[in-house]
N, C-alpha and C positions, 0 to 999 in steps of 0.2 A: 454910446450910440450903437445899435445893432448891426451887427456885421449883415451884409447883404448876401440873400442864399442865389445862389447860381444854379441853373435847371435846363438839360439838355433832356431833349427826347431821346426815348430809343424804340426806333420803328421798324415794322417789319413788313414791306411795301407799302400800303397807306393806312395800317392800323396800330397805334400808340401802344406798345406793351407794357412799356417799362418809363418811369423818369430816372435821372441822375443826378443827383442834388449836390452841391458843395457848399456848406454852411462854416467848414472852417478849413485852414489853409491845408492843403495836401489831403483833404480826406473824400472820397466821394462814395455816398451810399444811394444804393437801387431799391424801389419801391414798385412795382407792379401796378400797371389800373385798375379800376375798376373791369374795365373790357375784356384783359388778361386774364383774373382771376375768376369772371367768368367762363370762360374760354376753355381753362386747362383745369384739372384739380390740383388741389393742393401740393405741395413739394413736387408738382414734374417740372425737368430740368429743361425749361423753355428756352433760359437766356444761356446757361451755363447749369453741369449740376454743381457747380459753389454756388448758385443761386436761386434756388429752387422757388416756383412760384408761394405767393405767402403775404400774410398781409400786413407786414413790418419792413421794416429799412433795414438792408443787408451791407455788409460792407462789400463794395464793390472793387476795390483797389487792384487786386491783383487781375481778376479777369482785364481789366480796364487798360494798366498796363502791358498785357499782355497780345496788345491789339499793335502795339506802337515798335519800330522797329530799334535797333539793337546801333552802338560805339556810332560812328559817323553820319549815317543815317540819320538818326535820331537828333544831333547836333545839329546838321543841315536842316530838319525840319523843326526845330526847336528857334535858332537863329529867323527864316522865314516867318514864321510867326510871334516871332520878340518875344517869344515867354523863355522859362527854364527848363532844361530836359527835363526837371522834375514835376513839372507842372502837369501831369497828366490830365486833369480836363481841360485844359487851356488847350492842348496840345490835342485832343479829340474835339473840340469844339471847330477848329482847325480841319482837321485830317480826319474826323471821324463818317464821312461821306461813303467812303468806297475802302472796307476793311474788312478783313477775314470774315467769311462766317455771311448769313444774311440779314444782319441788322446794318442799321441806318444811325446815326450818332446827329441829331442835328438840335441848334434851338426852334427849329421851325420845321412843319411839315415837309418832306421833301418833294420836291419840284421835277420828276423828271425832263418838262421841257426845256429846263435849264442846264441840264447835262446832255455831253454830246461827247463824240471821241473828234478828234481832227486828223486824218491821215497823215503819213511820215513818208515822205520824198526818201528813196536811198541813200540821200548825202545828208540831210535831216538826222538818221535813225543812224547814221555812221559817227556824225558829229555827238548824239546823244551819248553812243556807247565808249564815244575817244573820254568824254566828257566827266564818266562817271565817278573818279576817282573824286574827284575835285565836286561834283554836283549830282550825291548820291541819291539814288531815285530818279532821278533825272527832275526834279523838283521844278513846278511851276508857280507863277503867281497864282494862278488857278487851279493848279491840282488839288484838290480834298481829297487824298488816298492814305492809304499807311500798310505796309505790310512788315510783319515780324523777321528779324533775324539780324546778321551781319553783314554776310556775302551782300555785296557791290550787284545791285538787281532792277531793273526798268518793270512796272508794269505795264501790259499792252492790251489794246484790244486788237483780234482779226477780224477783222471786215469783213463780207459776204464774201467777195472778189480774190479773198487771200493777204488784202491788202495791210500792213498794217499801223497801226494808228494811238494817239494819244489820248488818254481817257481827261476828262473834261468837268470840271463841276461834282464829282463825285460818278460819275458815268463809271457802272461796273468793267473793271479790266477783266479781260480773259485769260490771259497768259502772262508767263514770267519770264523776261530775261534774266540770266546768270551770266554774268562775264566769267573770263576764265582768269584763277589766279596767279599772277605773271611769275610767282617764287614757286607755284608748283603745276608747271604748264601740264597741259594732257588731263587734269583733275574733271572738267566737264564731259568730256568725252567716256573718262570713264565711269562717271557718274550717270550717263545718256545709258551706256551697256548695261547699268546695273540694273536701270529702269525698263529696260529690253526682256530683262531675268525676269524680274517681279512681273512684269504684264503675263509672259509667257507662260505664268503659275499662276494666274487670277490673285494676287496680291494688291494692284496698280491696274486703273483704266486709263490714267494719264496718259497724254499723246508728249512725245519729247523728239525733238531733234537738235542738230547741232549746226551751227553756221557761221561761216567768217563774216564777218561786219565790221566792214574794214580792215582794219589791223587786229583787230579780237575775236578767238573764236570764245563763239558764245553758246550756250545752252537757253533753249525755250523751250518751257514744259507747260503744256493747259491748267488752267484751274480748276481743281476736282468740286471746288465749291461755286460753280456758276454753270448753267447752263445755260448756253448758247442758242437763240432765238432766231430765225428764218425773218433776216432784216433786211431794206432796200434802203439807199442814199440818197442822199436830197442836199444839193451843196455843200457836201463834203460831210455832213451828218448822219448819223445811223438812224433811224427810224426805230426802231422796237429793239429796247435794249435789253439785253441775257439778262437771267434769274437769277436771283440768288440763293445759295443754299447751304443752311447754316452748320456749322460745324465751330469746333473751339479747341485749341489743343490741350494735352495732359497736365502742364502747370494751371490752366485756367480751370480746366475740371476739379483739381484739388483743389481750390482756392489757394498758389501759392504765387506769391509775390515775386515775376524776375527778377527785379529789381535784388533783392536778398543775395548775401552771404557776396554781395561784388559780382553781382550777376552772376554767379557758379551756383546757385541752386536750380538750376535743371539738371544738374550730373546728380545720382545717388552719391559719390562719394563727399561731395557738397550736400549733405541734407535733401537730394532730391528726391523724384518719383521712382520707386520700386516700379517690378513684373505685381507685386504681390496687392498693390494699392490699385493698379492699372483693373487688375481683375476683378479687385473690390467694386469698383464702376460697375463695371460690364455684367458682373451677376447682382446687382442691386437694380440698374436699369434698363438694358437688353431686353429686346422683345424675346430673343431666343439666346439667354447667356451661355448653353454649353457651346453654339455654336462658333460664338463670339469667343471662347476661348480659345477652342480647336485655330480660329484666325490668330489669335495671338502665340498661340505657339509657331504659328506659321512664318509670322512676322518675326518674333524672335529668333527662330533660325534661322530665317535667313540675312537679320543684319548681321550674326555670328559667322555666314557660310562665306559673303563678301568681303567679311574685315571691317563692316560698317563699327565704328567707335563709338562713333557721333549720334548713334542714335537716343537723344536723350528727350527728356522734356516735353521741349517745343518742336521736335522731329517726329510725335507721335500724338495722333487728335484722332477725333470723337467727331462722328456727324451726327447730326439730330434729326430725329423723323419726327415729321407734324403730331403724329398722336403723346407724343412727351418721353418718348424710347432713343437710346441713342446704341451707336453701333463705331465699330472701328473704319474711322476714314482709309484710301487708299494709299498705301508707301508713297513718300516725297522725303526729298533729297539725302538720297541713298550714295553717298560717298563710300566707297570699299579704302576708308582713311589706311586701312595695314599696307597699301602702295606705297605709302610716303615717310619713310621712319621717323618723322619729325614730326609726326603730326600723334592724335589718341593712338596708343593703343590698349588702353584699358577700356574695356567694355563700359558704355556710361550707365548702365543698369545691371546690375549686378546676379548673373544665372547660378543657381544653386551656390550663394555666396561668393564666387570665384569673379573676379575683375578681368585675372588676363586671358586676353585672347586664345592667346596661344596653346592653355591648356583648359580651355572647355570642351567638352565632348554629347554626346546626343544623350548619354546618360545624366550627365550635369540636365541639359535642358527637361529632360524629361523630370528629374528628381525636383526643378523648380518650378513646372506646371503641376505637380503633386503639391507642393506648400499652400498653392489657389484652391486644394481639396478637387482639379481634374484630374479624372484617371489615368490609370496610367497608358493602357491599352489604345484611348482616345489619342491620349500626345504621343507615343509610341509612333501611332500611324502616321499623325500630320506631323511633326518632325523626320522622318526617314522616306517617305513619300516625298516633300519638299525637297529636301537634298535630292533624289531621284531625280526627281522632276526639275530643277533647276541644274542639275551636271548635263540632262539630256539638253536641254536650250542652250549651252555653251558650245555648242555645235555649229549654230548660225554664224557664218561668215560676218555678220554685222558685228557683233560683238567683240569689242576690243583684244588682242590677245591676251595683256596683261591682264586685264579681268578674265577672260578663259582661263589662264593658269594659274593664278589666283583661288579661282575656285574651287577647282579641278585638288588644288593641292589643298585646303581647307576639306574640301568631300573626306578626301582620305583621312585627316586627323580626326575628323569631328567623328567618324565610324571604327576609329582603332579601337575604341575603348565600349562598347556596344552595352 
């Protein structure tokens, strides 16, 4: 008897781009419409570039996973839907409503009158955040959301009023709570300073603040991937819900499967993403690749200048512009991990070959923006500029001090050796 093929849409506000088919257990392949492939030309990286438009069945597996959150998360939302963590379209059939990026995951056209946020009383939103250890996401009967990663996270919408609220039926979240974590207190805060740095050097447009809730202080950052619509209320309902805008991160651009090596393949030292693959992107599909490099060197020093470890993989995405060009998204979750000796301090991408931190220097960065074939003159600039320009920002009273001294003492090593 023939195995029964299973088929989810994948939409992008009310037009069908893509299907996702599973015709045998654990495998799911993407197929573009007809409409799509009208739409864009061949090979532009609409959904992802691991899936470039085309008119065959792509293996979709890793992008797909890479939609789906990370240890407890995943388990809680695995459990809720009675399938296996491994079940990934089960598990997006589920949750694939309101997910990174602006597509849409459904088996049916989606309904926006059916999604809605519902406001959070302060003893609501206090209880969500007591709650999270134990009911991570803050998981509901009705949630269809999913967002990537580990960190204990509520997604939220703001309300016109400021107010904030539950997203509903797949109803676009705006913002992210981070709880703080209890074995390394202070970690959001100074992850809020670091975000401080990056805006203050056009790195980051994200809005971030930090606030107790309850007994947790917690971290709230915007989503760089939604834009926020001029909405009015109507019994507790939003009325015109924020846009979506798609974006996907580095493991899903390579086509590499989280799931791999025990989920260590977003670190280079686990088989993952290079500087040097990162740039292969960006000068293949970039409206303006030199420019996009010049960003990348930027971004590379400065999780080097922070003590950022973490910055691997899934820490570093691609947005997509309508015409099929993609570009580097804004810095998000910028942890200065060399605060906490317990935690990385091996750089998780690896500059001029070198891992540890502590002996990279502005000539390392520069000699590994030279491997991408950019000059040197160019990364010279946006490397030592950057540093400038982020030791001037640790000046702002807002910023932590242990992140000011941090950096301040980072400036000076990364410049000893010129």
């Amino acid at each position: 008897m023939p195995r029964r093929v299973r088929r989810l849409g994948v939409w992008v506000g009310s037009d069908q781009v893509a299907t996702l088919e599973q015709r045998r257990s654990y495998e799911i392949t993407c197929q573009y419409t007809d409409w799509a492939r009208a739409r864009w030309p061949a090979n532009s990286p609409v959904i992802s570039c691991s899936l470039p438009v085309g008119d065959l069945r792509a293996d979709a597996v890793p992008f797909c996973r890479g939609l789906l959150p990370e240890g407890a998360a995943l388990e809680a939302a695995a459990k809720q839907a009675a399938v296996t963590v491994i079940d990934v379209f089960a598990l997006l059939r589920h949750f694939g409503r309101d997910i990174a990026g602006a597509l849409v995951i459904s088996d049916e056209q989606p309904d926006e009158r059916a999604s809605h946020a519902v406001p959070y009383t302060a003893e609501e939103l206090n209880t969500e955040v007591a709650e999270l250890p134990d009911r991570p996401l803050g998981l509901y009967e009705d949630s269809e959301l999913s967002i990537a990663g580990l960190q204990n996270k509520i997604l939220l919408v703001r309300l016109p009023d400021g107010q904030w609220a539950r997203p509903v039926r797949g109803y676009p979240s705006t913002h992210i709570l981070k709880a703080d974590d209890p074995r390394r207190p202070g970690l959001v805060d100074a992850e809020e300073g670091c975000l401080q740095l990056a805006r203050s050097v056009g790195l980051t447009k994200i809005t971030s603040e930090v606030q107790d809730i309850g007994d947790t202080r917690c971290l709230i950052v915007s989503r760089y991937d939604r834009r926020t619509a001029e909405a009015g209320r109507q019994d507790g309902r939003v009325d015109a819900s924020p846009q979506r805008i798609h974006q996907e991160d580095i493991l899903q651009a390579l086509g590499i499967d989280a799931n791999s090596n025990r989920g260590r393949i977003k670190y280079e030292r686990h088989g993952g993403p290079t500087f040097i693959q990162i740039a292969g992107l960006l000068s293949a599909t970039a409206q303006d690749p030199p420019a996009e490099l010049d960003q990348l060197v930027r971004i590379m020093t400065f999780n080097v200048l922070v003590g950022n470890a973490d910055a691997h993989g899934k820490n570093l995405s691609l947005l997509h512009d309508p015409l099929g060009t993609v570009r580097l998204a804004p810095l998000y979750d910028t942890v200065p991990t060399m605060l906490w000796p317990k935690l990385r301090a091996g750089s998780a991408m690896r500059v001029n070959g070198k891992e540890d931190m502590h002996v990279i220097t502005v000539a390392d960065l520069i000699a590994e923006a030279k491997r991408w074939g950019h000059g040197s003159t160019r990364s010279t600039t946006a490397a030592t500029d950057l540093i400038a320009a982020v030791v001037e920002a640790t000046a702002s009273e807002t910023v932590p001090e242990n992140v000011r001294e941090l950096v301040r003492s980072r400036a000076r090593l990364l410049l000893s050796q010129r």
